[in-house]
C-alpha positions as CSV (number, residue, x, y, z in Angstrom):
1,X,17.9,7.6,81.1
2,X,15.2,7.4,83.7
3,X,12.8,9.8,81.9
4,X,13.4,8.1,78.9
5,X,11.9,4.7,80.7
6,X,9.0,7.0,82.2
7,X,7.9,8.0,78.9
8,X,8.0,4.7,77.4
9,X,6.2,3.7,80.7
10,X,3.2,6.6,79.8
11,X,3.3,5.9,76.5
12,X,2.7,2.3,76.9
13,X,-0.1,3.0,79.8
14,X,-1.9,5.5,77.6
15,X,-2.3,2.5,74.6
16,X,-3.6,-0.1,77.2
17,X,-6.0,2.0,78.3
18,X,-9.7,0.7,77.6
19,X,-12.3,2.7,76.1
20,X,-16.0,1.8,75.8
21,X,-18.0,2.7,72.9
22,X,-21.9,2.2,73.7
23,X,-25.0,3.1,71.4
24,X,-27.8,4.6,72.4
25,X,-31.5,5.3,70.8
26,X,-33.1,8.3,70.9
27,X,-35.7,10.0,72.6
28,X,-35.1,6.9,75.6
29,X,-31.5,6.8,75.0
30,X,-32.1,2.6,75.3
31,X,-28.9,1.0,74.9
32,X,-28.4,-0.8,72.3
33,X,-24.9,-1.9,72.0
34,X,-21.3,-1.6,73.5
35,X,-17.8,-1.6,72.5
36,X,-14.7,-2.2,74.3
37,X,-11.4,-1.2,73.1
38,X,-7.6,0.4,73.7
39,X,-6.3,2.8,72.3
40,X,-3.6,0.4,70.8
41,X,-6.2,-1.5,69.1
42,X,-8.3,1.2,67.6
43,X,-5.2,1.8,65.7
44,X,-4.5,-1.1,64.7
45,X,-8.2,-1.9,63.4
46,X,-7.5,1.5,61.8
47,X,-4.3,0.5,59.8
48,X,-6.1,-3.1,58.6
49,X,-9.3,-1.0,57.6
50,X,-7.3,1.9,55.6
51,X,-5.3,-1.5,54.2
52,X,-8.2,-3.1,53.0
53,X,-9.5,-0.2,51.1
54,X,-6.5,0.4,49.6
55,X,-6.3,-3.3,48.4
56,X,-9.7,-3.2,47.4
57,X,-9.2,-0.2,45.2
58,X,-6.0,-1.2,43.8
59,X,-7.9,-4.4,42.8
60,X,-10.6,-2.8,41.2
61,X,-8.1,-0.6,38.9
62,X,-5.9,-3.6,37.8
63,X,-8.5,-5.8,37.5
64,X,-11.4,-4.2,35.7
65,X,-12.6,-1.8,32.9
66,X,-12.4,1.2,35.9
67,X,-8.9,1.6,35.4
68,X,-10.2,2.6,31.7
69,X,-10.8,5.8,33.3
70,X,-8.1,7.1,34.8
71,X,-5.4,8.9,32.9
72,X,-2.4,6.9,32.2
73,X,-4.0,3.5,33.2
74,X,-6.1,3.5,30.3
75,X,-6.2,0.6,27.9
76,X,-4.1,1.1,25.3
77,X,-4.9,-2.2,22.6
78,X,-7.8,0.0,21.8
79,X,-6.0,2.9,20.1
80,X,-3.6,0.6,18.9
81,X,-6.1,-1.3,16.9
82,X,-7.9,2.1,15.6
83,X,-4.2,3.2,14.9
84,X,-4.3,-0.1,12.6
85,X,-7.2,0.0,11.1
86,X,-6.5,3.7,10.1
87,X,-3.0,2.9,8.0
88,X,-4.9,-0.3,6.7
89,X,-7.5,1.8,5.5
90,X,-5.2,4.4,4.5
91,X,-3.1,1.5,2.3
92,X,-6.5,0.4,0.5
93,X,-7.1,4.2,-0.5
94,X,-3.8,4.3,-2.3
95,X,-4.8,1.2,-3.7
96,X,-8.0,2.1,-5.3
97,X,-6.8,5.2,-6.4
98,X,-3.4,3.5,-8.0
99,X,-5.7,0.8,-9.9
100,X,-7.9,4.0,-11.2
101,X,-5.1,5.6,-12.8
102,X,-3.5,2.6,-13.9
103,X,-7.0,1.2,-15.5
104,X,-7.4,5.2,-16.9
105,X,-4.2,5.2,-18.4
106,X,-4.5,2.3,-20.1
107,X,-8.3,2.5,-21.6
108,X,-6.7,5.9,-23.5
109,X,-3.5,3.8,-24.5
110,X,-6.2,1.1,-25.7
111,X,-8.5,3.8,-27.3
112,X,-5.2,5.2,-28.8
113,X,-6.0,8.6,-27.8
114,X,-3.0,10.4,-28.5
115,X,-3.1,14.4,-29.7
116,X,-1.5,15.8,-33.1
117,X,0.6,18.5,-33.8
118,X,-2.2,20.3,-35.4
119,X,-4.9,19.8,-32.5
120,X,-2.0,21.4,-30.2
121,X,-1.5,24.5,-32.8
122,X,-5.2,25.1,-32.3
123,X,-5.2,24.7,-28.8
124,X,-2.6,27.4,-28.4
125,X,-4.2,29.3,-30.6
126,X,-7.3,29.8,-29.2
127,X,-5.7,30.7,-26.2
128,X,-3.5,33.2,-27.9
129,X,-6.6,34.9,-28.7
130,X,-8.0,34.8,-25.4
131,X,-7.7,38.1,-23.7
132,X,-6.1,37.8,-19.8
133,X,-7.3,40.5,-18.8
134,X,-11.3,39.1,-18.9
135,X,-10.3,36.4,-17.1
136,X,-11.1,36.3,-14.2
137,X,-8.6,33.8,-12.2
138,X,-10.4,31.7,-9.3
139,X,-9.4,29.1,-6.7
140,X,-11.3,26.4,-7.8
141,X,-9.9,26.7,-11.2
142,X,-6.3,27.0,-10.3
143,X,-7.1,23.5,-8.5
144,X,-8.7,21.7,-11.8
145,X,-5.1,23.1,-13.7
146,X,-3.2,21.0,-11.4
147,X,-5.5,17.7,-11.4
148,X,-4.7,17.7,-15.4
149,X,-1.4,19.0,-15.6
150,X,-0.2,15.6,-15.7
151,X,-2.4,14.8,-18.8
152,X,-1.3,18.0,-20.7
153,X,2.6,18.2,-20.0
154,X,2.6,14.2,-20.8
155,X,0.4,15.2,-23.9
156,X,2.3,18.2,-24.7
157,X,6.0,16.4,-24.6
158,X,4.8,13.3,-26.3
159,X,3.7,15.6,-29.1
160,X,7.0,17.9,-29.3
161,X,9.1,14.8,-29.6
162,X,7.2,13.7,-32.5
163,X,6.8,16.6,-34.2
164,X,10.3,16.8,-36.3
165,X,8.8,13.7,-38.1
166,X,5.3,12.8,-38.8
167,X,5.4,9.5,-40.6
168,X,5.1,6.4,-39.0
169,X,8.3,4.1,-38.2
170,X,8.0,0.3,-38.9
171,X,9.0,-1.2,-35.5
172,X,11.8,-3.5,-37.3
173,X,13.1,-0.4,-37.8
174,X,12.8,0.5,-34.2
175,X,15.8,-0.5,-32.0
176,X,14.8,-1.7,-28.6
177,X,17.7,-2.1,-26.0
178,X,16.4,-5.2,-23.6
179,X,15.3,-3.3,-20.1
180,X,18.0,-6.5,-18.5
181,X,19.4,-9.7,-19.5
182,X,18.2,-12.8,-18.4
183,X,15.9,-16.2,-18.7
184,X,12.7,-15.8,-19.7
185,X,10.2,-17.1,-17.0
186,X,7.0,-16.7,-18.7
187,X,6.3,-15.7,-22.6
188,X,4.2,-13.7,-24.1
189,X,0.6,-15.4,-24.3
190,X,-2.1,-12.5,-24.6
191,X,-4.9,-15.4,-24.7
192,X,-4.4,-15.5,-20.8
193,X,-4.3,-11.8,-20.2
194,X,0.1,-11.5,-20.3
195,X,0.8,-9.1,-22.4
196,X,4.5,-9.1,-21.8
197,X,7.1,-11.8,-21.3
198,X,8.7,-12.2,-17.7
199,X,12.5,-12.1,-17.3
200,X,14.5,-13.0,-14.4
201,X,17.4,-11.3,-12.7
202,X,19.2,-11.1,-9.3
203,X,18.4,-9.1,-6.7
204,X,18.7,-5.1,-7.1
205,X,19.7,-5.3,-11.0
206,X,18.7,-2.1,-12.5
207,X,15.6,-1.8,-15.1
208,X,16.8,0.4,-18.1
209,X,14.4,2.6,-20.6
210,X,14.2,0.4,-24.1
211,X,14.0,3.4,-26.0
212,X,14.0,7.7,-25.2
213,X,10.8,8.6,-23.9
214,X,9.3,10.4,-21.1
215,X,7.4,8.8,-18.1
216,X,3.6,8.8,-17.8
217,X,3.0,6.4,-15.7
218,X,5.3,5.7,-11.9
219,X,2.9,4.2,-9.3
220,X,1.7,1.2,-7.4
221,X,-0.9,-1.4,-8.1
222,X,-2.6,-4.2,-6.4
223,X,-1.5,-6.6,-9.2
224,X,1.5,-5.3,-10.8
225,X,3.1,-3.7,-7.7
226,X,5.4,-0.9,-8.7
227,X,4.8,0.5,-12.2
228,X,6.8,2.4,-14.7
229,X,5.4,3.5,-18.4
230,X,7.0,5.4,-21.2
231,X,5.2,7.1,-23.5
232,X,8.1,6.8,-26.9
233,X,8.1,8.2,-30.7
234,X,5.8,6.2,-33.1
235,X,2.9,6.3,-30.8
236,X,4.9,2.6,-28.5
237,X,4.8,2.5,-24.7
238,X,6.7,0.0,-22.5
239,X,5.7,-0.8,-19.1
240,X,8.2,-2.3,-16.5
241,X,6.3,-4.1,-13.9
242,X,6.7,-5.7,-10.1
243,X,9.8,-3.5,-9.4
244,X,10.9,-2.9,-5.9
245,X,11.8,0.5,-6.5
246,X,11.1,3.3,-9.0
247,X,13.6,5.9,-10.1
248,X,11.9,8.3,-12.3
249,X,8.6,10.5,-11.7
250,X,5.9,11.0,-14.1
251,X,6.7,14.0,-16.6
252,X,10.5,13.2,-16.5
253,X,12.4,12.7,-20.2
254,X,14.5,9.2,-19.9
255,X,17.2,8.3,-22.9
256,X,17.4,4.7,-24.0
257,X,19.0,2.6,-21.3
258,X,19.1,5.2,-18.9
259,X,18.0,3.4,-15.3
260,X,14.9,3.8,-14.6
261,X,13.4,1.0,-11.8
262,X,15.1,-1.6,-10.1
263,X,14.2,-5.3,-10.0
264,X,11.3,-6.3,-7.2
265,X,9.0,-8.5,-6.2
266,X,6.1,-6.3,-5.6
267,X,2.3,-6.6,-6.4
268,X,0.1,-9.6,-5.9
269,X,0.6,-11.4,-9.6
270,X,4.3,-12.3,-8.7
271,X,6.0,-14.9,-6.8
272,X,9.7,-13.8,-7.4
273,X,12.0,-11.2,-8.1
274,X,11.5,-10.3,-12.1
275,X,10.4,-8.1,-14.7
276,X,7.1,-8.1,-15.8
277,X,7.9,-6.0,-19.6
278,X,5.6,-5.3,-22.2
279,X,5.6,-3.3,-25.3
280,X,2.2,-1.7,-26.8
281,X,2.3,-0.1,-30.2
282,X,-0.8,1.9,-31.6
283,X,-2.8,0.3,-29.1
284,X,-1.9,-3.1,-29.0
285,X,0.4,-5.3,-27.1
286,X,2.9,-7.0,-29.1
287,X,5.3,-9.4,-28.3
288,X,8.8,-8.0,-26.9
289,X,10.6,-11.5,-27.9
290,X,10.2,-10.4,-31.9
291,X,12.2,-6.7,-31.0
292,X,14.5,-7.2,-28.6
293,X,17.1,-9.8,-27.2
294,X,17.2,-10.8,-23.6
């Protein structure tokens, strides 16, 4: 116990006692300057010195652009906005490439540029004649194949369909089954550019093929949001616009009402869920009221 109270007893005497500091200038060693101090407070001018720093520093990383560069402090609205500005750049993309094959498809439905049988016989028969082995099979052409396989395969089936019967069909002879049942919202008025008639339905009723065809067009645009098209006998497409969802891809055969879409509100031209339906026949729109019942 006693030893105990002598060490707090040296302990205590070695913090009280005083220290001078004094400054000096050379060569004359002129003094310029003392400092008194214990050993008790050079630590504790120590502690507040190292606790300022800290405090400084910690200020300086919370409170300004520095903490930019240390890893894991970094500011993180930056990537988030690039992140953004990526997917919205990424969204207009799709967009522009949607409308291009949208407006593509349409200027050869408009030009009515649809094969025969006969320009198909000759196509396969030039290439019957063709000899494989002085061909000489590349990348670049392997990657133009795919870019028009769409064309050809919709080209090719559209033309097999048709080929058991050459003549044309009068379209009062055509039944259409209606794609749904419901009230007509808007009719057909191609003076103001709406080349279908608009027909209202609840939620998630299904869109169904008005007649067997096979699907050439199943993709989004700006204006008509999700986009279906059948290429049918007799040279007629239907389109079945603003859907929320499509159900087919582009190549697939569909028989008449078979489901095909369902019932949306997409694309910019719409301010409810409906169908958007329009029927085209050797080029030109016609009115879907005169053929089929909704």
């Amino acid at each position: 116990m006693q030893s105990d109270k002598s060490k707090s007893a040296n302990i205590k005497d070695k913090m009280s006692q005083s220290f001078r500091l004094t400054l000096h200038k050379n060569p004359n060693f002129e003094e310029k300057g003392t400092l008194n101090f214990s050993l008790l407070q050079f630590y504790v001018y120590l502690f507040l010195g190292l606790s300022a720093i800290i405090l400084l520093i910690s200020m300086l990383i919370f409170f300004t652009p520095i903490r930019g560069l240390i890893p894991g402090y970094g500011d993180l609205s930056h990537p988030k906005k690039i992140r953004e500005l990526s997917l919205a750049l990424e969204e207009m993309e799709s967009r522009i490439q949607a409308n291009e094959t949208y407006t593509t498809n349409f200027m050869k439905m408009l030009k009515d540029s649809t094969q025969t049988a006969e320009d198909v016989s000759n196509v396969q028969t030039i290439e019957t004649n063709a000899n494989p082995e002085k061909i000489e099979k590349v990348k670049e052409d392997a990657e133009i194949r795919q870019e028009i396989a769409f064309s050809e395969q919709i080209q090719e089936k559209s033309i097999l369909a048709k080929s058991s019967s050459q003549q044309s069909v009068s379209l009062d002879r055509v039944y259409f089954l209606p794609p749904l049942t419901g009230p007509v919202s808007a009719d057909y008025e191609p003076s103001k550019k709406h080349y279908g008639i608009d027909i209202l339905a609840p939620k998630n009723t299904p869109i169904k093929a008005a007649l067997d065809g096979f699907v050439i067009q199943a993709d989004w645009t700006m204006d008509a949001g999700n986009t279906i098209g059948l290429q049918h006998d007799n040279n007629i497409i239907t389109f079945y616009k603003h859907n929320s969802t499509l159900l087919k891809k582009i190549g697939e055969r569909v028989k008449a009402g078979e489901a095909i879409a369902i019932i949306g509100n997409s694309g910019e031209l719409t301010d409810g869920p409906h169908l958007h339906f329009e029927i085209w026949h050797q080029g030109k729109s016609i009115n879907p009221a005169d053929f089929v019942e909704f």
